[in-house]
C-alpha positions in Angstrom: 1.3 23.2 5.3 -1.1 23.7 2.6 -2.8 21.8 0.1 -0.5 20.3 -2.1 2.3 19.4 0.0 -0.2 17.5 2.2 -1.2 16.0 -1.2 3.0 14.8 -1.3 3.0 13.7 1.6 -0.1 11.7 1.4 1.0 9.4 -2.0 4.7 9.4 -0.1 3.2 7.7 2.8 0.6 5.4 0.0 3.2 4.6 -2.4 5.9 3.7 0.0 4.0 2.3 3.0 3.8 -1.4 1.1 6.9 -1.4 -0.5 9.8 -2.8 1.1 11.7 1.1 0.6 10.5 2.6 4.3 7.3 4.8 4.6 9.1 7.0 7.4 12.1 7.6 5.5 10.4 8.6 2.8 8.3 10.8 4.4 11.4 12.3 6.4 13.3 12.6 3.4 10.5 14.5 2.1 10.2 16.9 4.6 13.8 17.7 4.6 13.3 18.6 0.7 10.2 20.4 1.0 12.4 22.5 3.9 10.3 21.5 6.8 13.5 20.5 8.5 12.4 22.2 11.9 9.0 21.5 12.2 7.6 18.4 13.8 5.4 16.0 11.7 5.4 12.7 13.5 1.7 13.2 14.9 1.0 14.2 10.8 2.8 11.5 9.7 1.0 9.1 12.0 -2.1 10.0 10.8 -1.3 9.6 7.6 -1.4 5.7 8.4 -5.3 6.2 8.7 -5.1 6.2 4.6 -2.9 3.3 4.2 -5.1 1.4 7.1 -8.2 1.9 5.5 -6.4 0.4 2.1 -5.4 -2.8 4.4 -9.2 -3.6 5.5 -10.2 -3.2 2.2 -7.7 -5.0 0.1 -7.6 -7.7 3.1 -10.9 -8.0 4.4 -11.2 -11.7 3.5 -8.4 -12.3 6.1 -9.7 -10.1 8.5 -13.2 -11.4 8.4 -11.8 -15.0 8.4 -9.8 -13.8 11.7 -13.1 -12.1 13.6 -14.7 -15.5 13.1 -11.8 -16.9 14.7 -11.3 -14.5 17.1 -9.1 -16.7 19.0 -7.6 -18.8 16.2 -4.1 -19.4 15.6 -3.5 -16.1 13.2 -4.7 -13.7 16.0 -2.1 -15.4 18.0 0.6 -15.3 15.2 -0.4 -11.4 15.2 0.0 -10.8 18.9 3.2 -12.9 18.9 4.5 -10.6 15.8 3.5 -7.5 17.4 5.0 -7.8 21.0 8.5 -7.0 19.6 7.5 -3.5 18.5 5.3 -2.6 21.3 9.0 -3.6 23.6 10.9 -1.0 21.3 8.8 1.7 21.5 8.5 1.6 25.2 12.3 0.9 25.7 13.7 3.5 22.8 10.8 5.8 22.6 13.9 8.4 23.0 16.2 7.0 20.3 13.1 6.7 17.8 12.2 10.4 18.0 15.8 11.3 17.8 16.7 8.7 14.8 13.7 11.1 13.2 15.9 14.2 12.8 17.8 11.7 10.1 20.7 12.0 11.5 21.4 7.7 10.7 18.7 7.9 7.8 21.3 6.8 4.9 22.4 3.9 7.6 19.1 2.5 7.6 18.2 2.6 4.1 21.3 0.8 3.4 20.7 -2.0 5.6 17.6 -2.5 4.6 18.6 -3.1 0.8 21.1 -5.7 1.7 18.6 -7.2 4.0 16.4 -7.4 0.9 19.4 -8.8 -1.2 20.3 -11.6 1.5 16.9 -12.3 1.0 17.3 -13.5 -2.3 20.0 -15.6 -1.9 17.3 -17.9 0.1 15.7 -20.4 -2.0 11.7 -19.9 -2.3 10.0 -21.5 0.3 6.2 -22.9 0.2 5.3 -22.2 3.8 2.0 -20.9 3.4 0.6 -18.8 6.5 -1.6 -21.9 8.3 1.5 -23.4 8.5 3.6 -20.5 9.8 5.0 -20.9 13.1 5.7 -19.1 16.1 8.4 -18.8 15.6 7.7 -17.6 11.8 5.6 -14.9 14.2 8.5 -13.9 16.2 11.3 -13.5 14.1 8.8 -11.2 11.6 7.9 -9.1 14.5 11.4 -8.5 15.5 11.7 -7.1 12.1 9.0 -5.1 12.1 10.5 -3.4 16.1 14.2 -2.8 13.5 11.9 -0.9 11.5 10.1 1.9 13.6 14.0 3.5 12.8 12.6 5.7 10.5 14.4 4.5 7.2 14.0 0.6 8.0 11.6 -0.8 6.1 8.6 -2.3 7.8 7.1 -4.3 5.1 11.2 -5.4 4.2 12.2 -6.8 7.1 9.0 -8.7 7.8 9.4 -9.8 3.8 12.8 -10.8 4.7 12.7 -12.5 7.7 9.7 -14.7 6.3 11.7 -15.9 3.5 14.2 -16.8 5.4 11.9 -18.6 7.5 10.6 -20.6 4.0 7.6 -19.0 3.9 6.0 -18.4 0.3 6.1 -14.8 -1.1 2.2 -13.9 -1.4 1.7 -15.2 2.1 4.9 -13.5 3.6 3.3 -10.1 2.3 -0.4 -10.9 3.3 1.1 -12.0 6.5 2.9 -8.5 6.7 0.0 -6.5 5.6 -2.3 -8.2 8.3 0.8 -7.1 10.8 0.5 -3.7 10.0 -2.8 -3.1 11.7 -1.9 -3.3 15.2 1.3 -1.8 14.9 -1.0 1.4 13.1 -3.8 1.2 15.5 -1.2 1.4 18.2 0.6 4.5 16.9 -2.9 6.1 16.9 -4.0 5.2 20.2 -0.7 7.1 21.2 -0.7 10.3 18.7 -4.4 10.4 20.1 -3.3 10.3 23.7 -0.6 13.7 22.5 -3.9 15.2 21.1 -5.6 14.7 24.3 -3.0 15.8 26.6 -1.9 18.7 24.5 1.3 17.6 23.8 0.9 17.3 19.7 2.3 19.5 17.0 -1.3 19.2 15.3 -3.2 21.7 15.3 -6.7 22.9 14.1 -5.6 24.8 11.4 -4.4 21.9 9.1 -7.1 19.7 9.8 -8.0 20.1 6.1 -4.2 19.2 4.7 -4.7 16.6 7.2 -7.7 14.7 5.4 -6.4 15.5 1.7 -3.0 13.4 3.2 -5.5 10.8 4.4 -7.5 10.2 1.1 -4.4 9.9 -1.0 -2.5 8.1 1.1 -5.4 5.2 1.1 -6.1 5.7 -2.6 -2.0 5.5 -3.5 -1.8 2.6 -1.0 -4.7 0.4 -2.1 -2.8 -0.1 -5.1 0.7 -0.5 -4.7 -0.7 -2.8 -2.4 -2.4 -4.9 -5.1 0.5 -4.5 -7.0 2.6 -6.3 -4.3 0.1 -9.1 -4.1 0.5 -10.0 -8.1 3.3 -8.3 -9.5 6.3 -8.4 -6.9 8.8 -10.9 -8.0 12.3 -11.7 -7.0 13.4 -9.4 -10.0 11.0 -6.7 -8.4 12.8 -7.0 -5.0 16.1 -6.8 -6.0 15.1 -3.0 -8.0 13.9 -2.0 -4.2 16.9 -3.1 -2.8 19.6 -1.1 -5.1 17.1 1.8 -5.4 17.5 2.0 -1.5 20.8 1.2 -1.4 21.3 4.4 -3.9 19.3 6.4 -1.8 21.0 5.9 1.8 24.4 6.5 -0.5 22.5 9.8 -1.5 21.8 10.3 2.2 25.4 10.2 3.4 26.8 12.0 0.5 25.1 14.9 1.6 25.5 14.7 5.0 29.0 14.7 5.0 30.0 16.3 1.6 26.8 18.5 -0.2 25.1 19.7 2.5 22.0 20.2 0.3 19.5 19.3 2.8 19.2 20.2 6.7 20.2 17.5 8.9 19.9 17.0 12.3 23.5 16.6 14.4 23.3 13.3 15.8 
């Protein structure tokens, strides 16, 4: 990898990380076009979240002071709540997540996750703002967010989704999945770092560099589609992710099955 395509990667994994269109599929889908189709990039691709993280403390580091006063306030609980689900799915699937990452049920995913978005809309806006959230509010966000380690699931859509269903108000659903993203990042570190450790990651020494340039523009990409979602992400705004999706999971099975313009893995 040089350069450059660490550079692609890096703005993928910004750009894409926030919006409710799937970070991992993008980055996937990336990798197929770029022709890396046989080399394994989850350890890169994990890292990349150190970019998007570092735009999350800084875009929310009211919230995340307010919660380290609180340390054990009823956010920190909504968190843990929220992020039990994934930590379940990881350690029950681990198998079907890296094999969901050859993209073998890629177009699947990206499909569902644009009528999720559109079922979404058909909810009328709710006020809920997040001291009122529940846990239940917690939960069912949570269990969108385990959906979503599938590569082509969107993290930030389902937890959007299933906290509009839920009533809550649009800004505070997507602070509320912002602040949800860092344990389920710091956790896919912990782990990558364990690979490291151990020996068993594809990362090596030699792309350390590629590494960093992935890092910077993935937290420079991400801090502002990030404040973007916060002011500018209406219903209208939603409703564009969803059919863009929705086009590109019909892209995804098109070629799978008919073109055969891009290396998939059998499932």
């Amino acid at each position: 990898m040089n350069w450059w395509q660490a550079i692609i990667f890096g703005v993928v994994q910004g750009v894409t990380e926030f919006l409710p269109v799937s970070s991992s599929g993008h980055l996937v889908l990336t990798e197929k076009i770029l022709g890396f189709s046989d080399t394994d990039f989850l350890a890169f691709f994990s890292l990349l979240h150190v970019g998007t993280l570092i735009a999350v403390f800084i875009v929310m580091r009211k919230e995340i002071a307010a919660i380290l006063r609180n340390i054990f306030g009823k956010l920190t609980w909504l968190l843990v709540i929220a992020t039990i689900p994934a930590v379940l799915f990881t350690v029950v699937f681990s198998d079907l997540i890296k094999k969901a990452f050859g993209g073998s049920t890629m177009g699947y995913e990206f499909i569902f996750t644009g009528i999720l978005l559109l079922a979404a809309l058909f909810v009328r806006p709710g006020k809920k703002k997040i001291e009122n959230m529940t846990w239940i509010d917690a939960l069912l966000a949570g269990i969108g967010q385990a959906v979503a380690i599938l590569p082509a699931i969107s993290r930030s859509g389902t937890c959007l989704a299933a906290l509009l269903f839920r009533k809550v108000k649009r800004e505070d659903a997507i602070r509320f999945a912002f602040l949800m993203s860092i344990p389920a990042i710091l956790g896919s570190l912990l782990l990558d770092i364990l690979d490291i450790v151990k020996g068993d990651s594809a990362l090596t020494p030699d792309i350390a560099v590629p590494v960093v340039i992935g890092v910077i523009c993935a937290a420079l990409s991400g801090y502002a589609v990030m404040k973007f979602m916060l002011k500018k992400l209406t219903r209208k705004g939603i409703a564009l992710f969803a059919a863009y999706v929705i086009v590109i999971g019909s892209f995804i099975l098109l070629d799978q099955n008919i073109f055969h313009l891009l290396a998939w893995t059998a499932a």
